[in-house]
N, C-alpha and C positions, 0 to 999 in steps of 0.2 A: 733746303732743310729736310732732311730726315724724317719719314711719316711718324718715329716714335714721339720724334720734338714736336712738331705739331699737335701730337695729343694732347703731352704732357702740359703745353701752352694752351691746349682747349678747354684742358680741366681747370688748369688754374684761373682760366677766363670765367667759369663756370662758377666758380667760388667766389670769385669777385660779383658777380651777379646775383647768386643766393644770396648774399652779404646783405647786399645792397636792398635787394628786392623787401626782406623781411626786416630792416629796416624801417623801410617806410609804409611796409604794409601794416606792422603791428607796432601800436599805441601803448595799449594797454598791460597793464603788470601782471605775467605768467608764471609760473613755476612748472619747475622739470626736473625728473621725467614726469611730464602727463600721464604716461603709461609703464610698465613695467615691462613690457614684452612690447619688441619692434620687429616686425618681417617685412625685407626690403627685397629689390631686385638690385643687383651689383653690377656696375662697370667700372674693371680693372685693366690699367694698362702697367705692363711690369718689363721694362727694359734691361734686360741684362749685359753686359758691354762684350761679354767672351762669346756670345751664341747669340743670340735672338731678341727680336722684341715681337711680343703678342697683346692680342686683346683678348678679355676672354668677357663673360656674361654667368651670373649664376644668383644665388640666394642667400642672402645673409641672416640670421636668427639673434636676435640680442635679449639676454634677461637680467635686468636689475636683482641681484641680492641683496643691495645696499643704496644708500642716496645717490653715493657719488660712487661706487662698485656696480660694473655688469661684466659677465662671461657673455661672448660670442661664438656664434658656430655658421662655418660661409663654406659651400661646394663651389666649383665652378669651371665652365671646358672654354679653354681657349683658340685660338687661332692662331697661327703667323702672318706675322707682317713683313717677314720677307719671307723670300723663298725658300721651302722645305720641302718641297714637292707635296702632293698630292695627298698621301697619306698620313701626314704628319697629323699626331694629336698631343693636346696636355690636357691635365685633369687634376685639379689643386682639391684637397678635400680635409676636413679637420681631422683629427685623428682620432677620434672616438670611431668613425666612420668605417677606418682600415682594422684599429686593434679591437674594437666591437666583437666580431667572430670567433678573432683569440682568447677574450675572453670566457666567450661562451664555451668554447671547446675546452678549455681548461679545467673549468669546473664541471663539464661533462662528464670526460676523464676522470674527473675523482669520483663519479655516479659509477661510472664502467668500474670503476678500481674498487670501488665497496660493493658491487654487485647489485645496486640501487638502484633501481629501473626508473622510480619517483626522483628521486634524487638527479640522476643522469637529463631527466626531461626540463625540471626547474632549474636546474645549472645551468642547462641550454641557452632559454630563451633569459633567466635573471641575467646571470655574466654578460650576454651580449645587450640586452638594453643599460647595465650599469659602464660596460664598455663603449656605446655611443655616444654615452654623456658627456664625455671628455669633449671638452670646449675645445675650441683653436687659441683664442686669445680670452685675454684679464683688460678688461678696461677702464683704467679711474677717472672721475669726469671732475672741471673746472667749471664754475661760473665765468662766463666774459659778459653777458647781461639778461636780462628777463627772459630773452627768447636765442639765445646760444648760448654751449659747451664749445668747451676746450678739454678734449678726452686725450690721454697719453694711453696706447696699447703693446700690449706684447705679446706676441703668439711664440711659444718656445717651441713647439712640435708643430711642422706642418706636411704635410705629405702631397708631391709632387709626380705627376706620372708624363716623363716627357720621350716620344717615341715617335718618328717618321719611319716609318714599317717601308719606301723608300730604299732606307742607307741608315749605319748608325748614327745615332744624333746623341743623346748621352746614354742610353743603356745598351747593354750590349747583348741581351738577351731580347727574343721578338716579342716575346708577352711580356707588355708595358704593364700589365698589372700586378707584376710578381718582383717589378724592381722600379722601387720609390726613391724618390729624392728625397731624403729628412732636410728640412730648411726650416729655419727660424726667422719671425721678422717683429719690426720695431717702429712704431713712428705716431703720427698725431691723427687726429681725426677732429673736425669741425662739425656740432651738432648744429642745425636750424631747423624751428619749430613754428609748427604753425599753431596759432592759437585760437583758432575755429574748430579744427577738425583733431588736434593733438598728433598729428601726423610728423614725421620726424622727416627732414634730407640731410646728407653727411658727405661730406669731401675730407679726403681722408691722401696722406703723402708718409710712405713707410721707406725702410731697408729691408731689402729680403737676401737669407745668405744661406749656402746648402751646408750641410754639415758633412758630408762626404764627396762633394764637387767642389772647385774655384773657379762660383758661379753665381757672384753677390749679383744684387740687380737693386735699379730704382721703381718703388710703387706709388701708382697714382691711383685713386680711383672714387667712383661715386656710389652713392646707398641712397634709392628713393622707397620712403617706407611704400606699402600699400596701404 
């Protein structure tokens, strides 16, 4: 068995467990979200069947605008799980993250272009925190009982940097931060809540597909708040 299939069978072991656990841990009739703002630490395993499978590690951000409405925002650096030599890196990042800058420059630009010294400095720093904002994903959530969701998400822009400095691996340029993989992904996420502490975990099973590569992949992965 394939180290990818192993995971992917570890996480879904892991689901069945949290299932189970919160279950019979909690009794009592809760409602959710407990909280509005969740900050987690992430393990994703994303199998791609044309290139690689890695694991990567990073942080996830979720904010409720609505009952059953929250935007998410998750970085995160991977590894390979097979061999890519030595150098190899990826770097998955939402996109407010990468087009952030653009923004700010842009509206700089219209400071330099009016001759606006004030103007040029506010454009700066406004553009680029209104362009961090930009979420990855939209996620609508389901009641399945007092102390879990059932969330369907969708991240249409996601920005992907994958580079073995090695050998080409998909860009073909050495500075992996100047050539992004646009990818989009789709799939469900499992909330459980604890009803002590209002603390959230998520197991979560997606599609991820590039927009300018043929380099769909399978995602698994887990969210334990802090």
């Amino acid at each position: 068995m394939h180290i990818n299939q192993t995971l992917s069978i570890t996480l879904v072991i892991l689901l069945c467990c949290l299932s189970f656990v919160t279950k019979a841990q909690q009794n009592d009739i809760i409602y959710q979200p407990a909280e509005d703002f969740y900050l987690s630490g992430s393990l994703e395993n994303l199998y791609t069947h044309q290139t690689n499978s890695f694991i990567s590690l990073g942080i996830n951000a979720e904010l409720y605008i609505a009952e059953a409405i929250s935007l998410s925002w998750q970085i995160s650096v991977g590894l390979p799980l097979l061999n890519q030599g030595d150098r190899y890196v990826y770097f998955k990042t939402f996109p407010g993250l990468y087009l952030g800058p653009y923004f700010g420059a842009n509206l700089a630009a219209l400071g330099a272009a009016l001759d606006d010294a004030e103007f040029l400095i506010v454009g700066l720093i406004f553009g680029s925190a209104l362009g961090i904002a930009i979420p990855e994903s939209i996620n609508i959530h389901f009641d399945l009982s007092n102390n879990q969701k059932l969330a369907f998400y969708f991240s249409p822009l996601l920005f992907e940097f994958n580079r073995n400095f090695g050998g080409n691996y998909n860009n073909e340029a050495a500075d992996f931060l100047q050539i992004p993989q646009g990818s989009y992904e789709a799939g469900l996420k499992f909330h459980f809540f604890n009803q002590h502490n209002n603390r959230r975990n998520t197991a979560y099973i997606g599609v991820r597909n590039s927009y300018n590569l043929p380099n769909w992949g399978i995602v698994t992965g887990l969210l334990f708040s802090f």
